[in-house]
N, C-alpha and C positions, 0 to 999 in steps of 0.2 A: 398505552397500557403498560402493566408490568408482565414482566418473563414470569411463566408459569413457576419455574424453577426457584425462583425468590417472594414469589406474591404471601408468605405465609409469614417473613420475616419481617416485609412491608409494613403488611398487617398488625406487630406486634408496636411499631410506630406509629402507624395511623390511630390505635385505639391507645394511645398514651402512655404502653406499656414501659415503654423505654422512654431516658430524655435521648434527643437527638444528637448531643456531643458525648455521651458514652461511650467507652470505648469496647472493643467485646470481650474482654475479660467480666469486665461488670455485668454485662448482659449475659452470659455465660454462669456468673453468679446469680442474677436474678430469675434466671429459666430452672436453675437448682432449686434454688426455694421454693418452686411454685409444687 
């Protein structure tokens, strides 16, 4: 399973939010836009 503590960021990978080799500045960018 995942650690409760991170399962919501998992999530943003699991549903193809993010690509997987981004790094978290871009992801950081991309949680902005939303």
């Amino acid at each position: 399973g995942v650690h409760p503590s991170i399962r919501g960021e998992v999530w943003e990978f699991l549903l193809g939010c993010f690509d997987p080799n981004s790094t978290y500045e871009e992801r950081n960018q991309i949680r902005q836009r939303r």
